[in-house]
C-alpha positions as CSV (number, residue, x, y, z in Angstrom):
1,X,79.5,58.7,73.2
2,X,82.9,58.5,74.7
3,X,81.1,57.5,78.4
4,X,80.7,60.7,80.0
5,X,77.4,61.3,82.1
6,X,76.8,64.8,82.1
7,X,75.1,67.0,84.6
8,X,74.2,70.6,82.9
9,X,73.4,72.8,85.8
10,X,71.8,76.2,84.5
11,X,69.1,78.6,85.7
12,X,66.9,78.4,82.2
13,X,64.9,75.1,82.6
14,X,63.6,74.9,78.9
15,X,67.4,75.3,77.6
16,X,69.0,72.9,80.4
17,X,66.3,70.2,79.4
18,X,67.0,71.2,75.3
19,X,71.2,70.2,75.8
20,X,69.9,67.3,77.8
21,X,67.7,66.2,75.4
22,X,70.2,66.5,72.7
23,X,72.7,65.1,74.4
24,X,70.5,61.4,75.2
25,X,69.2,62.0,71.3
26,X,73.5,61.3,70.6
27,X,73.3,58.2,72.8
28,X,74.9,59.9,76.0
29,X,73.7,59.9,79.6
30,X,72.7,63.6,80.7
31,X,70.4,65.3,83.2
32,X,69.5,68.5,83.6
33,X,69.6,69.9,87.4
34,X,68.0,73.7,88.2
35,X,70.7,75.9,89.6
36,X,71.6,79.9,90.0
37,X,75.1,79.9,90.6
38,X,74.1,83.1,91.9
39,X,73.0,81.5,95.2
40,X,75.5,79.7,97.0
41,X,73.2,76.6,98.3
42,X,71.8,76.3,95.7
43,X,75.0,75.5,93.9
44,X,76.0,73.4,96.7
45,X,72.2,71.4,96.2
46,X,72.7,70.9,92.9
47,X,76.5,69.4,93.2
48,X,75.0,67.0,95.8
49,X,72.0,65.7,93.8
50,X,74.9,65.3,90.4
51,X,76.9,63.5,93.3
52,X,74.0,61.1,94.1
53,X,72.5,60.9,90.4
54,X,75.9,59.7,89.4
55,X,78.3,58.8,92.2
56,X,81.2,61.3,91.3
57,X,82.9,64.2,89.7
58,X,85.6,63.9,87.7
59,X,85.3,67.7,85.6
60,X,83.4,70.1,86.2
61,X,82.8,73.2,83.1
62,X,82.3,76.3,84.1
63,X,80.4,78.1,81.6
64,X,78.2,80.6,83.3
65,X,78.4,84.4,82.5
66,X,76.6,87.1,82.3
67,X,77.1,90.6,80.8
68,X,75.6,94.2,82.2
69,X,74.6,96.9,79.4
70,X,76.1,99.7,80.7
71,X,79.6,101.3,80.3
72,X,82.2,102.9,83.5
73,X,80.8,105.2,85.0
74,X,77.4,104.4,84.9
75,X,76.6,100.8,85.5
76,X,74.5,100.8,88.6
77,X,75.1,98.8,91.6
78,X,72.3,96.2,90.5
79,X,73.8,95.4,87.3
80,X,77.6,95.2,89.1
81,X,76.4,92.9,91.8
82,X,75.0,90.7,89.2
83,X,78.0,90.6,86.5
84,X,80.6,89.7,89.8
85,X,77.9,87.3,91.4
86,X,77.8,85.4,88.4
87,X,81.1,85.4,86.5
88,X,83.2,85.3,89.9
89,X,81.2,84.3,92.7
90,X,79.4,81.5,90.4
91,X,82.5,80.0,89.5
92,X,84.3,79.9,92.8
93,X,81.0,78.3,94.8
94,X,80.4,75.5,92.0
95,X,84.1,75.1,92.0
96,X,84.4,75.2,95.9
97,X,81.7,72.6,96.1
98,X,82.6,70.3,93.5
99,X,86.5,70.1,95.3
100,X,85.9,67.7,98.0
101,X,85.2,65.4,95.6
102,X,87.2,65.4,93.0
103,X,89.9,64.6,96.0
104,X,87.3,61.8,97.0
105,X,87.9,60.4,93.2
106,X,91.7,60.9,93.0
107,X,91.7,63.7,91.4
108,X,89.8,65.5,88.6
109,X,89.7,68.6,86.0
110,X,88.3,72.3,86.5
111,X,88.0,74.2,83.5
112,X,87.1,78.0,83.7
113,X,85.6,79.7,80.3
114,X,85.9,82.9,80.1
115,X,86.0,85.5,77.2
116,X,89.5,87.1,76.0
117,X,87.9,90.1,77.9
118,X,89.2,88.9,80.9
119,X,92.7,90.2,79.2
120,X,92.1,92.4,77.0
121,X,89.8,95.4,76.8
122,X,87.0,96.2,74.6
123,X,84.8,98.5,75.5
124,X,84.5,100.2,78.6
125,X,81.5,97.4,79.5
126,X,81.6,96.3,83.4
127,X,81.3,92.8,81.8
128,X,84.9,92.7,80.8
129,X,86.0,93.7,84.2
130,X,84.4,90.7,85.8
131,X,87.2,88.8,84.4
132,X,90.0,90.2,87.0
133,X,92.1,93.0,87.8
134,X,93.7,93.3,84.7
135,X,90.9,94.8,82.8
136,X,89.6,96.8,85.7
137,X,92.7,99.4,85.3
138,X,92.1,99.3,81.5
139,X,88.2,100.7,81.8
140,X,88.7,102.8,84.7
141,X,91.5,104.6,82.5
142,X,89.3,104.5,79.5
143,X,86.5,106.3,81.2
Protein backbone atom coordinates (compact mmCIF):
# COMPACT_ATOMS: atom_id res chain seq x y z
CA UNK A 1 0.00 0.00 0.00
CA UNK A 2 2.73 2.42 0.87
CA UNK A 3 4.71 1.35 -2.70
CA UNK A 4 6.90 -1.34 -1.57
CA UNK A 5 7.40 -4.40 -3.98
CA UNK A 6 8.26 -7.26 -1.98
CA UNK A 7 10.32 -10.22 -2.69
CA UNK A 8 9.63 -13.13 0.17
CA UNK A 9 12.39 -15.57 -0.27
CA UNK A 10 11.68 -18.82 1.79
CA UNK A 11 12.24 -22.61 1.43
CA UNK A 12 8.32 -23.55 1.96
CA UNK A 13 6.70 -22.88 -1.54
CA UNK A 14 2.99 -23.19 -0.33
CA UNK A 15 3.68 -20.56 2.53
CA UNK A 16 5.97 -18.08 0.28
CA UNK A 17 3.03 -18.17 -2.35
CA UNK A 18 0.28 -17.75 0.78
CA UNK A 19 2.21 -14.05 2.04
CA UNK A 20 2.42 -13.38 -1.56
CA UNK A 21 -0.90 -13.94 -2.26
CA UNK A 22 -2.00 -11.94 0.73
CA UNK A 23 0.14 -9.39 0.18
CA UNK A 24 -1.36 -8.65 -3.92
CA UNK A 25 -5.08 -9.44 -2.10
CA UNK A 26 -3.98 -5.79 0.06
CA UNK A 27 -3.22 -4.19 -3.31
CA UNK A 28 0.71 -4.56 -3.04
CA UNK A 29 3.23 -5.83 -5.53
CA UNK A 30 4.86 -9.26 -4.17
CA UNK A 31 6.58 -12.38 -5.52
CA UNK A 32 7.49 -15.20 -4.02
CA UNK A 33 11.14 -16.58 -5.02
CA UNK A 34 12.34 -20.43 -3.73
CA UNK A 35 15.42 -20.10 -1.66
CA UNK A 36 17.38 -22.11 1.31
CA UNK A 37 19.42 -19.72 2.80
CA UNK A 38 21.10 -22.73 3.77
CA UNK A 39 22.90 -22.86 0.39
CA UNK A 40 24.91 -20.09 -0.46
CA UNK A 41 24.05 -19.87 -4.39
CA UNK A 42 21.13 -20.38 -3.96
CA UNK A 43 20.74 -17.26 -1.97
CA UNK A 44 22.90 -15.43 -4.31
CA UNK A 45 20.19 -16.81 -7.37
CA UNK A 46 17.47 -15.74 -5.74
CA UNK A 47 18.88 -12.02 -4.84
CA UNK A 48 19.69 -11.76 -8.65
CA UNK A 49 16.26 -12.85 -9.99
CA UNK A 50 14.58 -10.00 -6.97
CA UNK A 51 17.26 -7.70 -8.68
CA UNK A 52 15.93 -8.34 -12.19
CA UNK A 53 12.06 -8.78 -11.18
CA UNK A 54 12.42 -5.48 -9.71
CA UNK A 55 15.54 -3.44 -10.57
CA UNK A 56 16.83 -2.89 -6.92
CA UNK A 57 17.13 -3.37 -3.26
CA UNK A 58 16.55 -0.91 -0.99
CA UNK A 59 15.86 -3.36 2.55
CA UNK A 60 16.30 -6.51 2.90
CA UNK A 61 14.41 -8.51 6.27
CA UNK A 62 16.03 -11.17 7.58
CA UNK A 63 13.59 -13.46 9.13
CA UNK A 64 14.84 -16.90 8.73
CA UNK A 65 15.53 -19.22 11.86
CA UNK A 66 15.44 -22.29 12.81
CA UNK A 67 15.50 -24.11 16.21
CA UNK A 68 17.08 -27.73 17.13
CA UNK A 69 15.21 -29.92 19.90
CA UNK A 70 17.89 -30.89 21.90
CA UNK A 71 19.56 -29.29 24.98
CA UNK A 72 23.92 -28.97 25.73
CA UNK A 73 25.24 -31.70 25.73
CA UNK A 74 23.44 -33.66 23.49
CA UNK A 75 22.43 -31.92 20.38
CA UNK A 76 24.15 -33.81 17.59
CA UNK A 77 26.20 -32.45 14.97
CA UNK A 78 23.33 -32.60 12.39
CA UNK A 79 21.01 -30.54 14.31
CA UNK A 80 24.14 -27.87 15.16
CA UNK A 81 25.16 -27.58 11.59
CA UNK A 82 21.65 -26.77 10.82
CA UNK A 83 20.66 -24.22 13.70
CA UNK A 84 24.26 -22.08 12.69
CA UNK A 85 23.64 -22.71 8.85
CA UNK A 86 20.47 -21.09 9.07
CA UNK A 87 20.39 -18.44 11.85
CA UNK A 88 24.08 -17.25 11.01
CA UNK A 89 25.28 -18.46 7.80
CA UNK A 90 21.71 -17.61 6.25
CA UNK A 91 21.79 -14.21 7.34
CA UNK A 92 25.32 -13.25 6.49
CA UNK A 93 25.04 -14.85 2.61
CA UNK A 94 21.50 -13.06 1.88
CA UNK A 95 23.11 -10.06 3.54
CA UNK A 96 26.46 -10.46 1.72
CA UNK A 97 24.65 -10.71 -1.53
CA UNK A 98 22.15 -8.16 -1.29
CA UNK A 99 25.26 -5.45 -0.28
CA UNK A 100 26.52 -4.66 -3.65
CA UNK A 101 23.48 -3.22 -4.30
CA UNK A 102 22.18 -1.41 -1.93
CA UNK A 103 25.62 0.66 -2.58
CA UNK A 104 24.41 0.49 -6.36
CA UNK A 105 21.09 2.36 -5.03
CA UNK A 106 22.73 4.82 -2.56
CA UNK A 107 22.26 3.20 0.09
CA UNK A 108 19.63 0.99 1.84
CA UNK A 109 18.45 -0.80 5.23
CA UNK A 110 19.36 -4.40 6.74
CA UNK A 111 17.30 -5.51 9.44
CA UNK A 112 18.29 -8.69 11.46
CA UNK A 113 15.37 -10.46 13.56
CA UNK A 114 16.32 -12.41 15.94
CA UNK A 115 14.77 -13.68 19.28
CA UNK A 116 15.83 -12.04 22.85
CA UNK A 117 17.65 -15.47 22.99
CA UNK A 118 20.37 -14.12 21.36
CA UNK A 119 20.90 -12.22 24.89
CA UNK A 120 19.43 -13.84 27.22
CA UNK A 121 19.22 -17.45 28.15
CA UNK A 122 16.40 -19.73 28.40
CA UNK A 123 16.97 -23.07 28.34
CA UNK A 124 19.95 -24.85 27.64
CA UNK A 125 18.51 -25.23 23.77
CA UNK A 126 21.48 -24.99 21.04
CA UNK A 127 18.83 -22.64 19.37
CA UNK A 128 19.59 -19.77 21.71
CA UNK A 129 23.23 -20.11 21.12
CA UNK A 130 22.94 -19.44 17.41
CA UNK A 131 22.41 -15.95 18.38
CA UNK A 132 26.23 -15.24 19.37
CA UNK A 133 28.67 -15.64 21.91
CA UNK A 134 26.94 -14.25 24.61
CA UNK A 135 24.63 -17.06 25.18
CA UNK A 136 27.05 -19.77 24.31
CA UNK A 137 28.94 -19.13 27.88
CA UNK A 138 25.40 -19.02 29.47
CA UNK A 139 24.39 -22.86 28.30
CA UNK A 140 27.77 -24.27 28.40
CA UNK A 141 27.69 -23.15 32.17
CA UNK A 142 24.16 -24.28 32.58
CA UNK A 143 24.95 -27.76 31.52
Amino acid sequence: KEGAKVAIMARREEQGQQVQDAIRQEGGDATFISCDIMDRKAVDSAVEKAISTYGGVNILFNNAGFGAGQNFPDEDDEGWDRVIKVNLNGTFYMSRAVWPHLIEAGGGAIVNMSSIAAVIGFSKNMYDISGGVPSSSYYVAKA
